[in-house]
Wavefront OBJ file of the C-alpha trace (Angstrom):
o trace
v 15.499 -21.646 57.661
v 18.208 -19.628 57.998
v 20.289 -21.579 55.153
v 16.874 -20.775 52.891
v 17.253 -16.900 53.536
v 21.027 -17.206 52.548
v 19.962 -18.814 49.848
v 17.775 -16.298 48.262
v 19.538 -13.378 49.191
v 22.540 -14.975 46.985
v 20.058 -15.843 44.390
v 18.830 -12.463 44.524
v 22.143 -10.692 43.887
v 22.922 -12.554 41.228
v 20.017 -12.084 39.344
v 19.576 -8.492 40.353
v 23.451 -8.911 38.241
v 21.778 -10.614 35.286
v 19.109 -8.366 34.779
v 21.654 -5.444 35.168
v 22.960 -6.509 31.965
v 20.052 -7.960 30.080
v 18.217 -4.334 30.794
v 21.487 -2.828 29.413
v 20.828 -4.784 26.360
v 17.413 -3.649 26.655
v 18.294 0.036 26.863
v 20.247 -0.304 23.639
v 17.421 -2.751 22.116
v 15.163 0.422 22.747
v 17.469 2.851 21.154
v 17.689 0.489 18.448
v 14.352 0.280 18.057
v 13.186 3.563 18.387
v 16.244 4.957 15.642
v 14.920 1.869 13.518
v 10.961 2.831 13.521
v 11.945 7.285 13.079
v 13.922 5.946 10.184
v 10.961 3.649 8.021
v 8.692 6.460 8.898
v 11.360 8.993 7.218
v 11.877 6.850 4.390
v 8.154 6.006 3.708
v 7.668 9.831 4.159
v 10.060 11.081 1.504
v 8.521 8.009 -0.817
v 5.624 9.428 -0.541
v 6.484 12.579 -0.750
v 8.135 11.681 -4.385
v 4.897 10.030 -5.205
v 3.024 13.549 -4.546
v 5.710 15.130 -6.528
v 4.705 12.860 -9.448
v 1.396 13.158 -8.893
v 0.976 16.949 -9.015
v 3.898 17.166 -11.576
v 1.768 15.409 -14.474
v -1.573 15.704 -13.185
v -4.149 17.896 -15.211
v -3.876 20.998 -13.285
v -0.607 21.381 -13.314
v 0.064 20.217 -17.112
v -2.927 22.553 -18.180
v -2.025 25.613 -16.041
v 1.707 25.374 -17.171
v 0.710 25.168 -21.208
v -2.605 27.602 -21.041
v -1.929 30.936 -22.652
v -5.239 31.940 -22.744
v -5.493 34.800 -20.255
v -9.239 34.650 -19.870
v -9.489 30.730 -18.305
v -5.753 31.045 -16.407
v -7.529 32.588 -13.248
v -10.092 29.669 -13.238
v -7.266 26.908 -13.691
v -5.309 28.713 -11.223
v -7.546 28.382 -8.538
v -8.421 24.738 -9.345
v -4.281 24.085 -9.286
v -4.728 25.999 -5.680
v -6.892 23.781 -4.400
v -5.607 20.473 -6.035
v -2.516 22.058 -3.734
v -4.524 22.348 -0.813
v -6.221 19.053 -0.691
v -2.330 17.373 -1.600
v -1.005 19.072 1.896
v -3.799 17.115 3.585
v -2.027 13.602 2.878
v 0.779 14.504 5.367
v 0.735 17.230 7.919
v 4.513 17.368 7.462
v 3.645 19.267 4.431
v 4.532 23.195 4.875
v 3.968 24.061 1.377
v 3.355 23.269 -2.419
v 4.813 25.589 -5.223
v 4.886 25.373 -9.120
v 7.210 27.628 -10.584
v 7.315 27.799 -14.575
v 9.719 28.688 -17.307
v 7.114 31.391 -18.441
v 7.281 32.946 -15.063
v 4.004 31.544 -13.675
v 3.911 30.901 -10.330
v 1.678 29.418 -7.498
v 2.824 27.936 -3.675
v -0.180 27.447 -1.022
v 2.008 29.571 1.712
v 5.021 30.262 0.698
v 6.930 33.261 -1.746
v 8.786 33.229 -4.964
v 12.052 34.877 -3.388
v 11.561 31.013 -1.219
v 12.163 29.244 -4.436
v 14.460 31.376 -7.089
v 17.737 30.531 -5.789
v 16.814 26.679 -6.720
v 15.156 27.241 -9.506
v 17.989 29.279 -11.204
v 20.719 26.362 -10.302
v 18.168 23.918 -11.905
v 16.886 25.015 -14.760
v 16.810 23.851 -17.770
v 18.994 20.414 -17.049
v 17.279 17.639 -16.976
v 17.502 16.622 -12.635
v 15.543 14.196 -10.945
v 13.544 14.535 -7.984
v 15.563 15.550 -5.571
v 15.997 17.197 -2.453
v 17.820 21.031 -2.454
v 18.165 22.402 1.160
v 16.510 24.195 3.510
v 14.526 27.654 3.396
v 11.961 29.300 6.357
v 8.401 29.595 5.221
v 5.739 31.178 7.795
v 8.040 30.572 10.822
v 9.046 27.329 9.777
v 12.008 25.528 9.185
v 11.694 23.316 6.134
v 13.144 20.718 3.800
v 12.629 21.737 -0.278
v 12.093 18.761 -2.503
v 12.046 19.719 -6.315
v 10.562 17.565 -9.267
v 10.750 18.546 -12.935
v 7.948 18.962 -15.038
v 7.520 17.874 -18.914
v 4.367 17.891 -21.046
v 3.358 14.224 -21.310
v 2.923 14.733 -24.673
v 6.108 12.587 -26.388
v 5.966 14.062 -29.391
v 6.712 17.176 -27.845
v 8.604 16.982 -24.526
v 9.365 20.259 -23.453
v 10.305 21.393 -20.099
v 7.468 23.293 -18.162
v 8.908 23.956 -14.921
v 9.519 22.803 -11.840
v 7.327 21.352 -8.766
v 8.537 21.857 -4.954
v 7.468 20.327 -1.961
v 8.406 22.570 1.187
v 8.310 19.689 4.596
v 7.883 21.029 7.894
v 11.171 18.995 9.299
v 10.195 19.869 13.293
v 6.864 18.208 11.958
v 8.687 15.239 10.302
v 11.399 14.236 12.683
v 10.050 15.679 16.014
v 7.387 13.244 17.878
v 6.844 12.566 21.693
v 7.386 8.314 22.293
v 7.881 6.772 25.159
v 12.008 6.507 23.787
v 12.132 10.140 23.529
v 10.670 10.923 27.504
v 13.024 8.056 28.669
v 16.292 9.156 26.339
v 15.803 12.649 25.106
v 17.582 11.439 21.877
v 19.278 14.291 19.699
v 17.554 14.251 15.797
v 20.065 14.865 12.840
v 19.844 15.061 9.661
v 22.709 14.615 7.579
v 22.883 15.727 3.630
v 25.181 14.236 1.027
v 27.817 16.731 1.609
v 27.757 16.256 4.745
v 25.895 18.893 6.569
v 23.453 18.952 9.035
v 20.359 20.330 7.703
v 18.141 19.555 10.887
v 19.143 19.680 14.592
v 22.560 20.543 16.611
v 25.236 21.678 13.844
v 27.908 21.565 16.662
v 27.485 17.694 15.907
v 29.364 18.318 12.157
v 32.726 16.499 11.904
v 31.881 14.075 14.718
v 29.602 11.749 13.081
v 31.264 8.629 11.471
v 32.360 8.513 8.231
v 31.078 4.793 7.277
v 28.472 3.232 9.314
v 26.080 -0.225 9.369
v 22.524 0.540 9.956
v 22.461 -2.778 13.015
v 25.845 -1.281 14.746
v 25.653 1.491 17.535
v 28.689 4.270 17.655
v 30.058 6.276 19.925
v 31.348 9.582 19.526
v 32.519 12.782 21.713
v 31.335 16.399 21.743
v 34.370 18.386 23.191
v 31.768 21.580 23.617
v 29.426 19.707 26.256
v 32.120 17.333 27.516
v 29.955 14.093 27.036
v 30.138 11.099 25.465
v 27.067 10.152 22.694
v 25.559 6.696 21.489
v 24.689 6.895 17.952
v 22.830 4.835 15.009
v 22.405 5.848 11.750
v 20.180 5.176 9.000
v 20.941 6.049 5.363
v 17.514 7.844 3.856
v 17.719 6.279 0.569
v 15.231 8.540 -2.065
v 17.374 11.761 -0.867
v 20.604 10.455 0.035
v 20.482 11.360 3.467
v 21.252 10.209 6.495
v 19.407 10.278 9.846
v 21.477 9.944 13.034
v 19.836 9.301 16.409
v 22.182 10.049 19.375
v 21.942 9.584 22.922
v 24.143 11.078 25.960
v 25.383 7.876 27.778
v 24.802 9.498 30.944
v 21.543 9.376 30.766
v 21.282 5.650 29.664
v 23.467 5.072 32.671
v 20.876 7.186 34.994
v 18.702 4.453 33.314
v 19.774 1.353 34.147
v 20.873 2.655 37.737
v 17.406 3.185 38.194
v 15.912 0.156 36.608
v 18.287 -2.325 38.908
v 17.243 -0.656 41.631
v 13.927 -1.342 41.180
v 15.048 -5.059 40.085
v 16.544 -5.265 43.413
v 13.671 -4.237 45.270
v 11.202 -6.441 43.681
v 13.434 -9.618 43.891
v 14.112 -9.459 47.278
v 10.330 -8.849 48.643
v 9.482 -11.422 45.376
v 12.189 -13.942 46.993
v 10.330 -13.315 50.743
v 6.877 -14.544 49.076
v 8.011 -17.612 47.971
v 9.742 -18.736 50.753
v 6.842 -18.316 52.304
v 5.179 -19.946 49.733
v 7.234 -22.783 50.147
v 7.182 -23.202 53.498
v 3.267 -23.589 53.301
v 2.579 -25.884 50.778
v 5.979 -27.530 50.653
v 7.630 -29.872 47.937
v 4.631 -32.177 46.671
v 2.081 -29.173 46.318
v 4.555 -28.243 43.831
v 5.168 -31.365 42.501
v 1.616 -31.473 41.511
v 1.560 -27.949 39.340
v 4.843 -29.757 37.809
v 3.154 -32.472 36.633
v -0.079 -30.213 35.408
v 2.336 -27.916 33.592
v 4.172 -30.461 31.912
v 0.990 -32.292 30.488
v -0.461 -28.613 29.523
v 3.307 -28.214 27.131
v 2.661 -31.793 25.737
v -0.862 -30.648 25.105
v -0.002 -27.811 23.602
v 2.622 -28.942 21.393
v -0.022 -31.095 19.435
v 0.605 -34.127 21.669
v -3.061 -35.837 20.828
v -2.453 -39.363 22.923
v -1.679 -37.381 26.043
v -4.399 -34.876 25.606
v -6.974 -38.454 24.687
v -5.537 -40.163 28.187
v -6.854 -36.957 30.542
v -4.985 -35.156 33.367
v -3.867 -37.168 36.187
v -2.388 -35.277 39.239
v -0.532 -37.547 42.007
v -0.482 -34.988 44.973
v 0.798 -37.102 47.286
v 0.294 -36.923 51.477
v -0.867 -33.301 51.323
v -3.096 -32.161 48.377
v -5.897 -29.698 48.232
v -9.480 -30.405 46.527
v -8.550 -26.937 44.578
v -6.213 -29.065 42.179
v -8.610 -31.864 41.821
v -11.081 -29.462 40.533
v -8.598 -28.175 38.016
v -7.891 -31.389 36.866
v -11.421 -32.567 36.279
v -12.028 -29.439 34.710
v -9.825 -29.040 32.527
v -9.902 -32.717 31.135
v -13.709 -31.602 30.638
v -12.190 -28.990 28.770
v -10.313 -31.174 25.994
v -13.032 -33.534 25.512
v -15.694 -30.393 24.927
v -12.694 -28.504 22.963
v -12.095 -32.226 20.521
v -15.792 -32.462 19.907
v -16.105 -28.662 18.649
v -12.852 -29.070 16.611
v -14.759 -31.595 14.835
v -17.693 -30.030 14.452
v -16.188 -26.631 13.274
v -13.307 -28.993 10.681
v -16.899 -30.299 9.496
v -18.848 -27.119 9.607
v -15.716 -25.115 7.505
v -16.036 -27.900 4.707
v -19.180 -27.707 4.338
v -18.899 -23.751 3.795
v -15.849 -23.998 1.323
v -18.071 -25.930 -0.935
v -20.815 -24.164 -0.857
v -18.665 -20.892 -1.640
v -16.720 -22.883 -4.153
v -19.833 -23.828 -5.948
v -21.507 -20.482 -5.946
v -18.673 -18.489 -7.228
v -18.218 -20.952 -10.227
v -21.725 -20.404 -10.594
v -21.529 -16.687 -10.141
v -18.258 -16.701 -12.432
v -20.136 -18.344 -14.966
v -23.168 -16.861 -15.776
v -21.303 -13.034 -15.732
v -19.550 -14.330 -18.594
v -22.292 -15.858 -20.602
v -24.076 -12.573 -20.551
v -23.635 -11.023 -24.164
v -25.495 -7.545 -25.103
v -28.313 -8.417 -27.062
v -28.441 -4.605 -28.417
v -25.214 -6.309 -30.313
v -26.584 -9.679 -31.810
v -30.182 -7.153 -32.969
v -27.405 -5.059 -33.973
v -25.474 -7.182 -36.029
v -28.256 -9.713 -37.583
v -29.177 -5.870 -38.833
v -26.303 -5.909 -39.907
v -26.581 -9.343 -41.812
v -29.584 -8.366 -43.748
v -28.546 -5.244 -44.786
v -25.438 -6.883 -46.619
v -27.526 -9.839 -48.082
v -30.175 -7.271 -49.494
v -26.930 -5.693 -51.001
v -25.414 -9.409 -52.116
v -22.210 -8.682 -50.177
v -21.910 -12.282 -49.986
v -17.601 -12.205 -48.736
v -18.689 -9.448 -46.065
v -21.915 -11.681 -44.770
v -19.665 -14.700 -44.701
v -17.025 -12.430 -42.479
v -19.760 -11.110 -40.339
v -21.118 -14.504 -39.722
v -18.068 -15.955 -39.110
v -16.700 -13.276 -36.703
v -20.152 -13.670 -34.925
v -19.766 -17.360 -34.326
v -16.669 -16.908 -33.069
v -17.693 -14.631 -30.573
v -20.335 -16.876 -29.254
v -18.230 -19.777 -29.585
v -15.410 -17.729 -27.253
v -17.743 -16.606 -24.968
v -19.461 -19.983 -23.854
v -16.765 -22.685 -24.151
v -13.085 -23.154 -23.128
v -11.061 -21.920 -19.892
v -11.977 -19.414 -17.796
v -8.710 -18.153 -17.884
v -6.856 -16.781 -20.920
v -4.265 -15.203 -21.947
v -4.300 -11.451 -23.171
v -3.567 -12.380 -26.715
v -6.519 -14.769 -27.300
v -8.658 -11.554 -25.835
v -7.760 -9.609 -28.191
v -8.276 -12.337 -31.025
v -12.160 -11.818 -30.001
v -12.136 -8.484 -29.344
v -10.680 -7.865 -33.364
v -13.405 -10.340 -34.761
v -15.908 -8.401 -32.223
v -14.254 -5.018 -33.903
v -14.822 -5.997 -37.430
v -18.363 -6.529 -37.021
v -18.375 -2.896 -35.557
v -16.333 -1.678 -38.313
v -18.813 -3.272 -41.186
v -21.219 -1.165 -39.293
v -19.852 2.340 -38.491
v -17.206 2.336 -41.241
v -14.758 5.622 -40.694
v -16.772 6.478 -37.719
v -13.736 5.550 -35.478
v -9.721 4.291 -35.536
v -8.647 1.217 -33.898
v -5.408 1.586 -32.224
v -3.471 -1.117 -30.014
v -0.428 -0.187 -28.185
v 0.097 -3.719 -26.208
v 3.513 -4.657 -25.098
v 4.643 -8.305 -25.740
v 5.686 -9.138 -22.867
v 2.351 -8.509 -21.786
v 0.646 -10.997 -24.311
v 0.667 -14.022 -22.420
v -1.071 -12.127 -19.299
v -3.565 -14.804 -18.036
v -7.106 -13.051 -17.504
v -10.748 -14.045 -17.290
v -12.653 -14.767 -20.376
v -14.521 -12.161 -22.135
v -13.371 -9.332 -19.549
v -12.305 -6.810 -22.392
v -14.519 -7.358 -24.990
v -17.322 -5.335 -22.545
v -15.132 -2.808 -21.802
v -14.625 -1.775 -25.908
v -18.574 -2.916 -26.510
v -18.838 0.226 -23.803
v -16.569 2.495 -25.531
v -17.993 2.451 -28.994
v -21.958 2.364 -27.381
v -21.616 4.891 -24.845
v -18.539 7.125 -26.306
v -17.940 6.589 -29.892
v -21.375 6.400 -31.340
v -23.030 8.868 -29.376
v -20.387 11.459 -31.353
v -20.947 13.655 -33.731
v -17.449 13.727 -34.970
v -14.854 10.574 -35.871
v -13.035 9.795 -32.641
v -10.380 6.662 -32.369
v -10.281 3.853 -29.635
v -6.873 2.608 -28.297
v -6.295 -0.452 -26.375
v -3.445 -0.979 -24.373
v -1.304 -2.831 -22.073
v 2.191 -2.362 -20.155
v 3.729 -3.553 -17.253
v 3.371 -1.093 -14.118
v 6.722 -2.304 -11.904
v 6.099 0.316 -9.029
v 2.806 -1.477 -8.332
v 3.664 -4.812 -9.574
v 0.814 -5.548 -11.953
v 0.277 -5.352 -15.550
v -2.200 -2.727 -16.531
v -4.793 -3.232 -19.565
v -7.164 -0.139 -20.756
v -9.680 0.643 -22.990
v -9.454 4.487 -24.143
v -12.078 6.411 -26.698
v -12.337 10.009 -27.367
v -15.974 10.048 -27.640
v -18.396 12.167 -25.710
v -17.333 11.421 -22.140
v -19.185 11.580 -18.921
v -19.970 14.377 -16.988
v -18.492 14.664 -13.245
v -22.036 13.143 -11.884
v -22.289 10.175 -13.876
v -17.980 9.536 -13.739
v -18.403 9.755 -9.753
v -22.042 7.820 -9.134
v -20.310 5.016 -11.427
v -16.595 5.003 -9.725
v -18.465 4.613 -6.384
v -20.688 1.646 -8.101
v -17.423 -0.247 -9.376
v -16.176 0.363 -5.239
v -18.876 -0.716 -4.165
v -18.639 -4.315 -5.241
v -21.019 -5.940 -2.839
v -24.072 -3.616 -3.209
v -23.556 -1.658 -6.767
v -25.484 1.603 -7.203
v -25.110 3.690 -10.395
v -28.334 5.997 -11.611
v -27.877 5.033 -15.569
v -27.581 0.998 -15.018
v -28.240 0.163 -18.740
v -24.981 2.267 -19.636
v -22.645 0.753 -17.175
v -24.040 -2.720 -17.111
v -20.684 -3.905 -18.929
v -18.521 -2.277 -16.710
v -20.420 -3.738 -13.380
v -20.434 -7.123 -14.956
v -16.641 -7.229 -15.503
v -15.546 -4.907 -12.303
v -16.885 -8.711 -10.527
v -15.272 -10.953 -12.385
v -12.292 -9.127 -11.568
v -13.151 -9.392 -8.056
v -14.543 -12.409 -7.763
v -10.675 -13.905 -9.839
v -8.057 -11.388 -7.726
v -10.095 -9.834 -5.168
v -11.414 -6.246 -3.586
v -7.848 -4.483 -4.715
v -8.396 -5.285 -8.950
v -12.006 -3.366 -9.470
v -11.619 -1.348 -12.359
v -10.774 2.211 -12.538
v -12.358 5.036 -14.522
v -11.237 8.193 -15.922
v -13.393 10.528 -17.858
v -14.001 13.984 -18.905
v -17.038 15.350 -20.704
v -16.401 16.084 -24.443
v -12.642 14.727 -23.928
v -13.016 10.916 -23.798
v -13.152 8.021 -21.139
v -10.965 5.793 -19.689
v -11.379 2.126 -18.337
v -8.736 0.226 -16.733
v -8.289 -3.068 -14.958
v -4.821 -4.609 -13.708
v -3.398 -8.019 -13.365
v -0.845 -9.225 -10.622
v 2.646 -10.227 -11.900
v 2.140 -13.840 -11.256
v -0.791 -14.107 -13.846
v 1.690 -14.681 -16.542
v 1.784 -17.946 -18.679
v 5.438 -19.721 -18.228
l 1 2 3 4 5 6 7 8 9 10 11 12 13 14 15 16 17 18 19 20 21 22 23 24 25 26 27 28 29 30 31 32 33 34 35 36 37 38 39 40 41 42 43 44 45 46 47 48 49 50 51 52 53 54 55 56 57 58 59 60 61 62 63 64 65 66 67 68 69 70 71 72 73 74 75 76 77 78 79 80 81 82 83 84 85 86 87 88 89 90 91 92 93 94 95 96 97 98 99 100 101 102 103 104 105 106 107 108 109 110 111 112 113 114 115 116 117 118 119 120 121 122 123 124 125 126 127 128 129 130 131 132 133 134 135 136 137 138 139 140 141 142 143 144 145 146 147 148 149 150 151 152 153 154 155 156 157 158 159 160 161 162 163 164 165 166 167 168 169 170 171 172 173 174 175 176 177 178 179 180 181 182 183 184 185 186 187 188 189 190 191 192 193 194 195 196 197 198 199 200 201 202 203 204 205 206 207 208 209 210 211 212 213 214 215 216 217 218 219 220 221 222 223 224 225 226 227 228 229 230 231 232 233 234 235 236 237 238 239 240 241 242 243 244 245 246 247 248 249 250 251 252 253 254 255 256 257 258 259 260 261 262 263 264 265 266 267 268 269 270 271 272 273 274 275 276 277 278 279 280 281 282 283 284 285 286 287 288 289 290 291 292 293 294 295 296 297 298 299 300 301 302 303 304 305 306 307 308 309 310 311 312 313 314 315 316 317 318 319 320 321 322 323 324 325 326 327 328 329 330 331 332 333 334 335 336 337 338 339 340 341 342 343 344 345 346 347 348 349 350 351 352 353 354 355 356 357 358 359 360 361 362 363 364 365 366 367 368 369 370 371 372 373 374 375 376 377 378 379 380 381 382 383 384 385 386 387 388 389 390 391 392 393 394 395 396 397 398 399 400 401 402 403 404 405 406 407 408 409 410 411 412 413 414 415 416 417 418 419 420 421 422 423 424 425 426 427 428 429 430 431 432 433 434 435 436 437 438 439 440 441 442 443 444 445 446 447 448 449 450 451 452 453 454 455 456 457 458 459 460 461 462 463 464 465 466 467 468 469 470 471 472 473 474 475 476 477 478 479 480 481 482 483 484 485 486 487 488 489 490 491 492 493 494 495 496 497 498 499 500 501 502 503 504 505 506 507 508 509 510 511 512 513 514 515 516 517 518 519 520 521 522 523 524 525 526 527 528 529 530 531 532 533 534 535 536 537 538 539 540 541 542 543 544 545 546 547 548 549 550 551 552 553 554 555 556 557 558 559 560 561 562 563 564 565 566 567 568 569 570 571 572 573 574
């Protein structure tokens, strides 16, 4: 007995040792960590950041306030630029303020004043920067970061310089946050600019940072002024050109792991007490028996099916307990009742997968068999109005654009690529032509490497039948349809739209009809015989690529509409 408590006292110490250094490795793991995590959410807050800048830069609001010279409407598109300001500082609460300021002198921030802004905006302008980041400036008590984005009319024929967008970021908001890493290190929060000074926390820190650094490697580094020794990782903030330093006294991760081993101590030696108790009372073959159950359970669990077939069989020897035979039985009950439902769900889940696979080839198929029947009366009009006017080469066009059409619409693939679409979708626009004449210009501004885009059948053809119906004919005046198509690499999708400058929708009809193409599963729009087309292709879209392709709208009363639907990267033809 007395050899036993020798025993696990050594044993103790030495793993009270071991765990000495595997929590120092955790300590630095932590730090590691915890620098690691501050510096993805700094980087994915200055992306974003960049993406509001780009969003508010050539938005509406901003392009229309910066070119209006009409005194009489600038009050009423400055306060919708306000509040398109106010409802941007919502997407982060890091967000201190939002300011345009414009060549013509215009100028509107949510919080902050123009004397914040004109000592960057005279270094800027008119050269053609980037977004970037400037330095620092206090705005209502608080300390904050100014990110600047030029702004340009999107107009290319005329590309003049407007002004200039800035984002103001609360940095104590940003960088300061209350983890468990900060209450157990009380890490020290730099931020480091490209010229190397500290534009957030301890400036003392300047000159004893390191020069070059690896974002997995911690450094240490002295401050003479507080006579202590620092860990440090780094982190290079990409968008900016920054860099974020985390540092952390060593005394206190010392304090740390003095205090963690002593606890490890503690708990090993009254954990080392227990089981030699535990020993002494059930002795060697109680645990050879939990042996031999733990070592079928890993066989079991690695996928060993002959073992788990053969059962659970426990030899526990001269002393054994009825506890363990209960375990056994049980748990050999267990595998036969857990084989029989693997069965029956294996059979159950193919049973379902056909049935779905069979409905949405159903479902897939009869949305794109449905052609507008306003279009066949319309064209078979059409047909006898140029054979009472013996316009025999235009019927025989018609006719054979027509067939087409059908022909397209109800045999071949489901999937196509983009330049047999638009094959259909020119015979479909002859037809149209025949019967409106000048009424409208057909533009296409498709990108060839977008050509051999693979798409579902007959998904664009709606989308123009919709433009000409609902927003070209309705017009009073001629109006032009574009289609398009480009690549969109920040997304990683190729983006195809159908654009018309006919009459538009007003903001109730645009918003009752965006929530309908959401709304996949239960569609609710109050003029269904107008957006019929654009329901019917919104699910093939996601019934082919899923909830993330429905199709997005853009329209303004008595400017034009906008329909657009995107296709993933890997829907190209090799």
């Amino acid at each position: 007995m007395i050899l036993f408590i020798l025993g696990a006292f050594v044993l103790t110490v030495l793993i009270t040792i071991q765990n000495t250094t595997s929590h120092l490795a955790l300590l630095n793991n932590s730090l590691t960590t915890y620098s690691s995590q501050l510096a993805k959410t700094t980087r994915n807050a200055y992306e974003n950041y960049e993406n509001i800048c780009y969003s508010l830069a050539y938005g509406n609001s901003v392009q229309q306030y910066l070119q209006n010279e009409n005194i009489d409407s600038k009050y009423e598109l400055y306060q919708a630029l306000h509040k398109q300001f106010s409802d941007s500082a919502q997407l982060a609460s890091s967000i201190a303020d939002i300011a345009v300021y414009g060549t013509n002198g215009d100028f509107v921030s949510l919080n902050g004043a123009i004397s914040n802004y004109e000592i960057y905006t005279s270094s800027l302008e008119p050269s053609r920067f980037p977004y970037r980041a400037l330095g620092t400036t206090t705005i209502g008590k608080k300390y904050c970061h100014i990110l600047a984005m030029p702004i340009y009319t999107l107009n290319s024929a005329d590309h003049r310089y407007l002004g200039i967008l800035f984002l103001a970021i609360d940095l104590e908001a940003l960088l300061g946050n209350g983890s468990e890493e900060v209450e157990i290190f009380s890490p020290i929060i730099l931020l480091e600019d490209s010229n190397k000074n500290i534009v957030f926390g301890d400036p003392e820190f300047t000159g004893n940072l390191p020069e070059e650094y690896s974002e997995n490697a911690i450094y240490k580094t002295y401050l003479p002024s507080t006579k202590a020794y620092y860990a440090v990782k780094a982190h290079n903030i990409s968008s900016i050109s920054y860099t974020l330093y985390v540092l952390v006294e060593q005394k206190r991760i010392t304090m740390q792991l003095v205090s963690l081993s002593r606890g490890v101590l503690i708990g090993l030696l009254c954990l080392s007490a227990l089981i030699l108790l535990f020993m002494f009372l059930l002795y060697k073959p109680f645990i050879t028996s939990f042996d031999q159950m733990t070592d079928f359970m890993h066989k079991v669990s690695t996928g060993n099916r002959n073992v788990a077939k053969a059962g659970l069989h426990v030899d526990q020897g001269l002393i054994g307990i009825q506890e363990l035979d209960d375990i056994t039985t049980s748990f050999n009950e267990m595998l036969t009742e857990t084989d029989r439902l693997n069965h029956t769900i294996f059979e159950t889940y193919t049973r379902m997968y056909e049935m779905e696979s069979n409905n949405r080839k159903t479902e897939i198929a009869y949305l794109r068999s449905q052609i507008n029947p306003h279009f066949l009366y319309n064209t078979l009009t059409l047909i006898c109005g140029l054979a009472s006017a013996s316009m025999d080469d235009e019927i025989i066009s018609v006719t054979n654009a027509l067939s087409q059409i059908f022909r397209y619409s109800i045999k071949g693939k489901d999937i196509v690529t983009l330049e047999e679409e638009l094959e259909i979708v020119k015979s479909y626009l002859m037809i149209q032509k025949e019967r409106f004449g000048d009424r409208f210009e057909v533009k296409y501004e498709v990108a060839d490497k977008c050509l051999q885009c693979m798409i579902p059948r007959m998904v664009l053809q709606p989308l123009v039948e919709n433009a000409i119906v609902h927003g070209l004919e309705p017009s009073e005046t001629p109006g032009k349809l574009i289609i398009g198509a480009g690549p969109d690499p920040s997304n990683s999708y190729y983006a195809v739209w159908v654009y018309d400058t006919g009459v538009g929708m007003d903001t109730v009809t645009r918003d009752a009809l965006r929530q309908s193409l959401k709304n996949v599963d239960n569609p609710k729009n109050p003029n269904d015989h107008t957006s019929i087309g654009l329901l019917n292709v919104n699910s093939r879209m996601v019934l082919y690529y899923g909830a993330d392709f429905t199709l997005t709208l853009d329209s303004e009363e008595g400017v034009g509409t906008n329909v657009q639907f995107h296709i993933p990267y890997d829907e190209v033809k090799l």
